[in-house]
C-alpha positions in Angstrom: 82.9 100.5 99.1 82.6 98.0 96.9 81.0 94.2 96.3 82.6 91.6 94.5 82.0 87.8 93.9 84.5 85.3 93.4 83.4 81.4 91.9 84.8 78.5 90.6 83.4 75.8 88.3 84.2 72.5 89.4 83.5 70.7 86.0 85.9 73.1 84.1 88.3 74.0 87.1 88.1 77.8 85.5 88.0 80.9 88.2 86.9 84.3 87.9 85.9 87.3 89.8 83.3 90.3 89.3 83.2 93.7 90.7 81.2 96.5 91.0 81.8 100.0 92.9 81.2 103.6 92.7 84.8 104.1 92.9 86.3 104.8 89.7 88.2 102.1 87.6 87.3 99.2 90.5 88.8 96.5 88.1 92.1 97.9 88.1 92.6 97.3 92.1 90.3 95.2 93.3 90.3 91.9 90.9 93.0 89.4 91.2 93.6 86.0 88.7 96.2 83.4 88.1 95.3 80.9 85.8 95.8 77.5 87.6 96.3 79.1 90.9 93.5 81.1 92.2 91.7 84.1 92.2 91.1 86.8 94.8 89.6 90.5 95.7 91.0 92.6 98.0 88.3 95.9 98.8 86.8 97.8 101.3 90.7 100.0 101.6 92.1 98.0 99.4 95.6 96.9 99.7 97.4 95.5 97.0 99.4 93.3 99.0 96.8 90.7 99.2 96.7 90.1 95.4 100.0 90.5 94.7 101.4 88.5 97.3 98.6 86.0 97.6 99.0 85.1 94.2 102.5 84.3 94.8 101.3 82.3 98.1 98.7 80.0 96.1 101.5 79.6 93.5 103.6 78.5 96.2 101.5 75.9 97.4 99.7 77.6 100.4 96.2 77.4 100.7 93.7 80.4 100.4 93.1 80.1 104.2 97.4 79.8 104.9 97.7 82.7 102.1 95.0 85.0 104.4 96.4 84.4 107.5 100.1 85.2 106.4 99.6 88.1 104.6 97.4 89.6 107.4 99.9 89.1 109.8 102.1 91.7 108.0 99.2 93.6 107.3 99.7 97.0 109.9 95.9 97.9 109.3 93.9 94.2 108.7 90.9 96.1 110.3 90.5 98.1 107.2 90.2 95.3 104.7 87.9 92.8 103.2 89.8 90.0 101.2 88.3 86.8 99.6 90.5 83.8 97.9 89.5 80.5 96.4 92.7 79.0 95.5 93.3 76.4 92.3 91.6 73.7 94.3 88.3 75.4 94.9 88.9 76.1 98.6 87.7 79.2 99.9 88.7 81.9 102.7 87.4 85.5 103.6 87.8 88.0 105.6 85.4 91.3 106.4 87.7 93.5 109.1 85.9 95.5 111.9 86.5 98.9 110.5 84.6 98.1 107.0 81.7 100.3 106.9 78.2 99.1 107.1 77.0 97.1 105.8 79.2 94.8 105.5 80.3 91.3 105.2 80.6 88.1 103.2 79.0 84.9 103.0 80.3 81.3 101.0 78.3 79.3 98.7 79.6 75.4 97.8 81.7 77.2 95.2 81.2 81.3 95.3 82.4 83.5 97.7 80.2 86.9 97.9 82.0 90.3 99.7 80.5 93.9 100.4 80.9 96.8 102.3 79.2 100.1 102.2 76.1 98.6 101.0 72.4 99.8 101.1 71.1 96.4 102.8 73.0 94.1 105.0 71.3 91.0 102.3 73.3 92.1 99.5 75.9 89.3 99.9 74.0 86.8 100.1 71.7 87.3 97.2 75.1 87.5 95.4 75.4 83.8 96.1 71.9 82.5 95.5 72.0 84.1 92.2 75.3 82.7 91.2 74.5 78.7 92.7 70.9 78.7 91.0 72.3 80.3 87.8 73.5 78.4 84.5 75.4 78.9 81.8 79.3 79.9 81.5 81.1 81.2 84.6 81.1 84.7 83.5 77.2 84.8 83.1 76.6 83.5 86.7 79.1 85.9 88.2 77.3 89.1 85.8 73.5 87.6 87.4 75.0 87.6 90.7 76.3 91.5 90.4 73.1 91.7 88.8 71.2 90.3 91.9 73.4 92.9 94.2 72.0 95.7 92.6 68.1 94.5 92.9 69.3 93.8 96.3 70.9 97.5 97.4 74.1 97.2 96.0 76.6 100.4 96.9 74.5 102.7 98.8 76.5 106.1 96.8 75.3 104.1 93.8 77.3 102.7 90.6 80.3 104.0 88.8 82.2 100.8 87.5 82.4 97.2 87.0 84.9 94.5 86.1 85.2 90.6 85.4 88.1 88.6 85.3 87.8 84.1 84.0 90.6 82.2 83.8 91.3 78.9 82.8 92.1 75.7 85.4 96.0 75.5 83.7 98.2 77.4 82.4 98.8 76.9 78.7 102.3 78.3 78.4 100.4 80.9 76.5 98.8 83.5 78.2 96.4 85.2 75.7 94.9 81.9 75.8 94.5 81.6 79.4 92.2 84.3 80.2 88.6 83.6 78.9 87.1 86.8 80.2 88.8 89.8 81.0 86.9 93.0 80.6 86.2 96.2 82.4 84.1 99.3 82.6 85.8 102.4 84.4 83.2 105.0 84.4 79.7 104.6 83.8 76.4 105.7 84.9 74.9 102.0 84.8 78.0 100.1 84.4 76.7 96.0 85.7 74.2 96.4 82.6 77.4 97.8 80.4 79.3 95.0 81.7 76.6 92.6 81.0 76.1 93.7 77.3 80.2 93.4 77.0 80.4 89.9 78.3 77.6 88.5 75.8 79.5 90.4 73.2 82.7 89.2 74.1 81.6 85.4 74.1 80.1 85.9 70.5 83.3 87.3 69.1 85.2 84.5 70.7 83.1 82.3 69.0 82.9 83.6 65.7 86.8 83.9 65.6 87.9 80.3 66.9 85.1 78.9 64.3 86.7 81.2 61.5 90.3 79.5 62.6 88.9 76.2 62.4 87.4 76.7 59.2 90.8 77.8 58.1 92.7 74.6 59.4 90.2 72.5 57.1 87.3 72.1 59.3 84.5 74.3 57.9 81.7 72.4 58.3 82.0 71.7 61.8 82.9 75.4 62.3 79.9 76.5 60.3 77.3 74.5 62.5 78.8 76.0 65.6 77.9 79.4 64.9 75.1 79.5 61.7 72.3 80.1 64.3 74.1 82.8 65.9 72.1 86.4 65.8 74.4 89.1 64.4 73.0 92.3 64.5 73.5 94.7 61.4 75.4 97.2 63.6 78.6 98.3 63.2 79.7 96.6 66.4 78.5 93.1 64.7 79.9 94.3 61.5 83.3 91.9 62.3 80.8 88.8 63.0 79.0 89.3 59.4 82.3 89.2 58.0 84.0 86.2 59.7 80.7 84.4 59.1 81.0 85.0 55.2 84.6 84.0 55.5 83.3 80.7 57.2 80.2 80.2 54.7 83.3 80.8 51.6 85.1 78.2 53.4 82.2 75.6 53.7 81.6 75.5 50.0 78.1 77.9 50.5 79.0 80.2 48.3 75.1 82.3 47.7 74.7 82.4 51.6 78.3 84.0 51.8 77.3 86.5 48.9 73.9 87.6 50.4 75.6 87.8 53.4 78.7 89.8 52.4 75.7 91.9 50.0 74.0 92.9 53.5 77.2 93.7 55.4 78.2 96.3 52.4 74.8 98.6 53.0 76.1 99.3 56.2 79.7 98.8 56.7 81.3 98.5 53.0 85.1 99.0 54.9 84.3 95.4 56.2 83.7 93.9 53.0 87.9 95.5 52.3 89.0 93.9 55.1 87.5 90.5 53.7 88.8 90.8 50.2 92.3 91.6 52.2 92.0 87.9 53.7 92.0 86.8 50.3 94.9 89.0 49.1 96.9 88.4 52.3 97.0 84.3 51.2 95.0 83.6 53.9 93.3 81.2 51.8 93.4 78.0 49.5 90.5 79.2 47.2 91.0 82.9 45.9 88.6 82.4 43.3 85.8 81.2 45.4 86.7 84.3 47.1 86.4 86.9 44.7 82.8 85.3 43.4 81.1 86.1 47.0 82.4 89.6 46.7 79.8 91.9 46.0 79.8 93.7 42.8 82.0 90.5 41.0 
């Protein structure tokens, strides 16, 4: 009842997995990720087993083919399942059982795996992996065109409810908030691939804005500034945060009028914002206070 498309990037070693279903909250069941390990979706009727324990499995050293084959052999009801798995070294394994409902089944790329059941068209899997192997860009944007290529092929045939993606990084850090690149869900949502889509694009400019504002901090302003100066930032509260951590970066870099105009066009429309940078300042964030307080509007 659901499809689902699981990648790798060979250059970076990260692995993901996207979902989409019209059963409620599909991210909370069907995606599976261990950083450095492997990555894996268990759908159709689902059964947690297969993440949980596979995870373990790849951890230990099995392969995503060993991992499927041992935890199917304790699986009372394999007929009822569709599993995929690429494990830390990009190999791949899947399984569609015989009681999936139509259509169904799954087919590999050089580095995807693509899985559905209960779909409109029996090409939806496929199209999943042409759209993610002639795709660019980060991981997460070729696994969002390929649910996005799902839907212009069929996609669910009781339509859409929710959508999930998952990236993680090749190795694990030792900390884990730094370990997951992309981890983001809608749970109930008339067109939730497109809400997903909008949230992954959003997600990627926040993570941007914020690193460059930490590297600005640790003394490298200029570089952070260059890394995010041609970045579009709406003036909407929901880019509100952006404006601000740009003016912070700007105050940092010694370009002290753009960070004024800047921090003059964030208070029209989200004055609390402008607070929360004159806190930064308060908080001793910063080795300049009066450089600060000479961007802030009204000085």
């Amino acid at each position: 009842m659901t499809y689902s498309i699981l990648a790798r990037d060979p250059k970076t070693g990260e692995m993901g997995v996207a979902t989409q279903s019209q059963a409620f909250a599909v991210g909370h069941s069907v995606p599976w990720t261990m950083p450095g390990f492997g990555v894996i979706a268990t759908q159709s009727m689902g059964e947690p087993a297969y993440g949980d324990l596979g995870l373990d499995a790849l951890r230990a050293g099995l392969t995503s083919s060993e991992a499927l084959t041992a935890i199917s052999s304790i699986d009372a009801h394999p007929e009822r399942r569709q599993v995929a798995m690429i494990d830390g070294e990009g190999r791949m394994a899947a399984y569609t059982g015989s009681a999936c409902i139509a259509e169904a089944g799954h087919a590999f790329g050089d580095t995807c795996i693509a899985v559905a059941n209960m779909m409109r068209t029996d090409g939806v899997w496929d199209a999943m992996v042409e759209a993610f192997e002639s795709g660019s860009g980060t991981l997460a944007t070729r696994l969002m065109a390929a649910l996005h290529a799902a839907e212009k092929a069929g996609g669910d045939f009781r339509g859409q409810r929710s959508a999930a993606i998952k990236v993680v990084r090749a190795t694990r850090s030792g900390r884990p908030w730094r370990d997951s690149v992309v981890d983001l869900r809608v749970d109930d949502h008339e067109t939730p691939v497109d809400r997903l889509g909008t949230l992954v694009e959003r997600s990627a400019r926040y993570n941007r804005m914020v690193s460059a504002f930490e590297r600005a901090l640790d003394g490298q302003a200029s570089q952070a500034l260059a890394d995010v100066i041609d970045m579009p930032v709406a003036k909407t509260k929901s880019d509100a945060d952006l404006q601000m951590w740009r003016a912070a970066i700007l105050t940092l870099a010694g370009r002290e009028e753009e960070a004024s105009s800047a921090l003059a066009t964030l208070n029209e429309y989200a004055p609390e914002f402008v607070d929360v940078f004159r806190h930064l300042e308060t908080t001793g964030l910063v080795d300049e206070p009066a450089a600060w307080k000479r961007v802030l509007p009204g000085k």
